[in-house]
C-alpha positions in Angstrom: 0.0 0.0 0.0 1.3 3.6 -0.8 0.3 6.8 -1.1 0.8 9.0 -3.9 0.1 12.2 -6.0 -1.1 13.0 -9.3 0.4 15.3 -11.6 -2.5 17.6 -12.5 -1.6 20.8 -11.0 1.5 20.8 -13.2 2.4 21.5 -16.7 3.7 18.8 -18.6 7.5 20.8 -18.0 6.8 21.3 -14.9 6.4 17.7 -14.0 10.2 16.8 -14.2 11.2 20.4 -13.0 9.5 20.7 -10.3 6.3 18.0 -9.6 8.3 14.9 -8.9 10.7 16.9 -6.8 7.6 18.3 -4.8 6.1 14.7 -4.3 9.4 13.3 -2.9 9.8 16.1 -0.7 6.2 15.7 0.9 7.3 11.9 1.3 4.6 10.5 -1.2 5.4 7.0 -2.8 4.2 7.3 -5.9 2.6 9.1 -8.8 -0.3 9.3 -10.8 0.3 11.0 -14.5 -1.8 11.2 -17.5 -1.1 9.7 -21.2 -0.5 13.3 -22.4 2.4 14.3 -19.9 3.8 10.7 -20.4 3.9 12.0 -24.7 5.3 14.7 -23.9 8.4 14.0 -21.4 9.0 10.6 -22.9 8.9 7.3 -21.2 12.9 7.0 -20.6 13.3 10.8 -19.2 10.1 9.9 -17.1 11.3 6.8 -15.8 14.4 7.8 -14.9 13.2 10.6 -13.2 11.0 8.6 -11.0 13.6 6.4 -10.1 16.1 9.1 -9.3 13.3 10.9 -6.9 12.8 6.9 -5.6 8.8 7.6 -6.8 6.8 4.7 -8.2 4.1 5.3 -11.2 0.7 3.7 -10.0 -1.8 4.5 -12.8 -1.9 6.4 -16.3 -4.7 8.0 -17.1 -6.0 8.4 -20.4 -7.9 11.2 -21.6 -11.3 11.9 -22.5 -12.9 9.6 -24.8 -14.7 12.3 -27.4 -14.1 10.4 -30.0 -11.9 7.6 -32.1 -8.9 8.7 -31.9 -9.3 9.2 -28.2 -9.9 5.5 -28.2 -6.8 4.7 -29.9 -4.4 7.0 -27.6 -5.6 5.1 -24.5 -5.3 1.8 -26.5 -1.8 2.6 -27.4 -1.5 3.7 -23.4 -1.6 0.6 -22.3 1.3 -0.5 -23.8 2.9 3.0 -22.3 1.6 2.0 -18.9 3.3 -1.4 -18.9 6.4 -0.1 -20.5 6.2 2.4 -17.2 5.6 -0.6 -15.0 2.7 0.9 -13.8 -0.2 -0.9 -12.2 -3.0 0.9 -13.7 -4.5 2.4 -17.2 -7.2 4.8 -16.3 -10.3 5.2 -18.1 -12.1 8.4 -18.2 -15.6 7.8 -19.7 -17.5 10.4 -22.6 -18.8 13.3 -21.4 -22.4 13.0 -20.6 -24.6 12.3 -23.7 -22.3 12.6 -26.3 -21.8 8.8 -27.1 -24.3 5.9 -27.5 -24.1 2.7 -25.4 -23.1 0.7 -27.8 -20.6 2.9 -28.6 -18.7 3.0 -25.0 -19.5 -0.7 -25.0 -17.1 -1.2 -28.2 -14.3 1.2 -27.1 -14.3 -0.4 -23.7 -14.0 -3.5 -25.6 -10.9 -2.4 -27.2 -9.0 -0.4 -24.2 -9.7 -3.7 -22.5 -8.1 -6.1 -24.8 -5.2 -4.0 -25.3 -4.8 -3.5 -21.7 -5.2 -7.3 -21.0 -2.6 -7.9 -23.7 -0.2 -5.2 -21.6 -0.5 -6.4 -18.4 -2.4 -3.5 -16.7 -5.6 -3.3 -14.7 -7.8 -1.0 -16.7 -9.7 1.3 -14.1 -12.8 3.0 -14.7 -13.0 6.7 -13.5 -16.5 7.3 -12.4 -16.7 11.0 -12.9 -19.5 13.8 -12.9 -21.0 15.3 -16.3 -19.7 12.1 -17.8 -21.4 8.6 -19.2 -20.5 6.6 -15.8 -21.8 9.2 -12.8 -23.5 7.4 -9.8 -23.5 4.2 -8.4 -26.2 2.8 -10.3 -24.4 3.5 -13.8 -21.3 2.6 -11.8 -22.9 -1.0 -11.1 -24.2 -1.1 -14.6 -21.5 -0.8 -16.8 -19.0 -2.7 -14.3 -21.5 -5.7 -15.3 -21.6 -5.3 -19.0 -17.6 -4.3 -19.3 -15.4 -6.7 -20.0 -14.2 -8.3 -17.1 -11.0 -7.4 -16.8 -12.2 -3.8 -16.3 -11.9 -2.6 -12.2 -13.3 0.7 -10.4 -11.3 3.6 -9.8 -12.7 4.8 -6.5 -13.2 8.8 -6.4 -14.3 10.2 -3.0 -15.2 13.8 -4.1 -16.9 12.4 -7.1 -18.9 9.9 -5.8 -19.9 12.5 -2.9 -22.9 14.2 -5.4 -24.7 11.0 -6.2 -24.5 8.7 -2.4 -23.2 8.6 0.9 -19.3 8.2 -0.1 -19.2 5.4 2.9 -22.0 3.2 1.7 -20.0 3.3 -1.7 -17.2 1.8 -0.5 -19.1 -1.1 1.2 -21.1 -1.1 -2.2 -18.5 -1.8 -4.4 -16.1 -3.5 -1.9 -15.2 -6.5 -4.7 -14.8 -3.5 -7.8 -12.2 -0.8 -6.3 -9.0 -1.9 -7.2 -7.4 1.7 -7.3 -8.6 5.1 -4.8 -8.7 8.8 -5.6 -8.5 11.0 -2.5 -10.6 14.2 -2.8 -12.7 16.3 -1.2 -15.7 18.8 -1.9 -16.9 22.0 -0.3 -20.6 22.1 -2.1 -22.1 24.9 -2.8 -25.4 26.0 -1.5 -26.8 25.2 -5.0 -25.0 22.6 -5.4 -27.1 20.1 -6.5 -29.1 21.8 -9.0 -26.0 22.0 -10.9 -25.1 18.1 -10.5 -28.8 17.4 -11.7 -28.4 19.7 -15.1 -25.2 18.0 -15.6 -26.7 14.5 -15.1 -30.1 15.7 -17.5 -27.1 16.2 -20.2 -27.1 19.8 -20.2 -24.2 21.8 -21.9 -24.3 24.3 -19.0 -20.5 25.4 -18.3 -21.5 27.5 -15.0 -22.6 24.3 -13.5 -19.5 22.3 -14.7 -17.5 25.4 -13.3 -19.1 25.4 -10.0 -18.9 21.2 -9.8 -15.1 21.1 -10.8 -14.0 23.7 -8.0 -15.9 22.8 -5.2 -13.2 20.0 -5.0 -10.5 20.8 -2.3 -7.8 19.4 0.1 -8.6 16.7 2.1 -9.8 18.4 5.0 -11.3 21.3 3.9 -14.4 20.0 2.5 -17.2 17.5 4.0 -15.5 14.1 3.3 -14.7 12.4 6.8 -11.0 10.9 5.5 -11.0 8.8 9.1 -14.3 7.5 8.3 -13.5 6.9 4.7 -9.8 4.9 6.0 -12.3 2.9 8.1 -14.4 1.5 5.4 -11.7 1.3 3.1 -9.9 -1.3 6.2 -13.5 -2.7 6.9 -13.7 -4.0 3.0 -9.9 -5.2 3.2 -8.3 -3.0 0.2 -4.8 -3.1 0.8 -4.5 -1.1 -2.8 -2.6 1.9 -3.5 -4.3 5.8 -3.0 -3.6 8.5 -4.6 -4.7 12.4 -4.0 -5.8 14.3 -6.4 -6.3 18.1 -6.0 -6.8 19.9 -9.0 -7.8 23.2 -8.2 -4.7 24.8 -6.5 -1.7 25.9 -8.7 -0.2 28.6 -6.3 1.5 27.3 -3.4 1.4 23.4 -5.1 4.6 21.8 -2.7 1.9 23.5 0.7 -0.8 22.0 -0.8 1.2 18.3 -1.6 2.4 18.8 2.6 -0.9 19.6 3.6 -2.7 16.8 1.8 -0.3 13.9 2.9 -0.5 15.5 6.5 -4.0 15.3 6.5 -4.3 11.9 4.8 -1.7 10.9 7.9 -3.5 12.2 10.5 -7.0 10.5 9.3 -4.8 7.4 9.6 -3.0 7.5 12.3 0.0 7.4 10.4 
């Protein structure tokens, strides 16, 4: 079990320059990075970076799937992924409403395959104003996917659609992989998740669900509780925080998270 950071908060130069340095410093073990970083600094600059900075790579995450050549990046990712030695290739779904069923059905089909034929675990990124939102889409398409495909647990993202608590005992045999986030809702708050689940192209209420997510601690997600039922279902998996929404400041925020995280676990 480890605990590491994802890249988000950093331009793709800034990941070698600074992020993995940052990381290190704040003790993490590991990193999560996405496909597009990974193009851009190169697998051997990347790996021997990580190694220098002692850092494993537990997941990378693909991007969006809009559209066919989206598919065929995170296809080509899993190869990346393995050649990275990392556990994980994560799987962000369409965004809401843009893509039939059967559509997802056959690019999952395909990321699957090639990620069976890496070696990775391909993780599914439940995520809001996307095809996969709530726990009943989450149950639903965990079912019809092939089977190879796992759950990549978000805690600020499953926070809009059920208790984050029951989730975990929910899907207790799916999470293979863990996002650490929290959420400050807004007052309004849930109006905006509802136009975003009705398939609305609304971009104040995708601004106002994207940065109500915050560090761990400053939101409404009990991280104690949440390391509870995490022990209580036996995942002895890797975590990773993700904070996306503060790029001043980034090695406080890294400290503060991990301190947190620490603290909820008596670390």
């Amino acid at each position: 079990m480890g605990v590491g950071y994802t890249t988000i908060m950093y331009d793709p130069a800034e990941v070698l320059s600074e992020g993995l340095g940052d990381f290190a410093a704040c003790r993490y073990d590991g990193v999560e990075i996405g496909l597009g970083k990974v193009d851009y600094i190169g697998v051997d600059s990347l790996q021997d970076s990580l190694e220098e900075r002692g850092l494993d790579i537990y997941c990378v995450m693909a991007g969006w799937l809009n559209n066919e050549d989206d598919v065929d990046a995170a296809v080509d990712g899993a190869g990346i992924a393995a050649e990275l030695d990392a556990r994980f290739l994560g799987i962000l779904p369409p965004p809401r409403d843009q893509v039939s069923d059967e559509t997802f059905d056959e690019w999952l089909d395909r990321i699957c395959t090639a990620a069976a034929d890496a070696g990775v675990t391909p993780v599914i990124h439940h995520h809001g104003a996307a095809h996969i939102e709530g726990p009943e889409e989450i149950e639903e398409w965990l079912e019809r996917a092939p089977d190879n495909l796992e759950l990549l647990f978000d805690t600020a993202h499953y926070y809009p659609y059920g208790d984050v608590i029951d989730g975990i005992h929910r899907f207790a045999d799916d999470i293979a992989y863990v996002h650490l986030k929290d959420i400050d809702p807004t007052v309004d708050f849930q109006d905006h998740v509802d136009t975003l689940t009705a398939g609305k192209v609304q971009y104040d209420s995708l601004f106002v669900f994207l940065t109500s997510f915050v560090d761990l601690g400053n939101g409404v997600i009990d991280f104690n509780a949440v390391d509870e039922a995490l022990d209580d279902i036996g995942y002895d998996g890797q975590f990773t925080i993700e904070i996306e929404n503060e790029r001043n400041d980034r090695l406080v925020h890294a400290k503060q998270n991990i301190d947190h995280w620490n603290d909820a676990t008596d670390i």
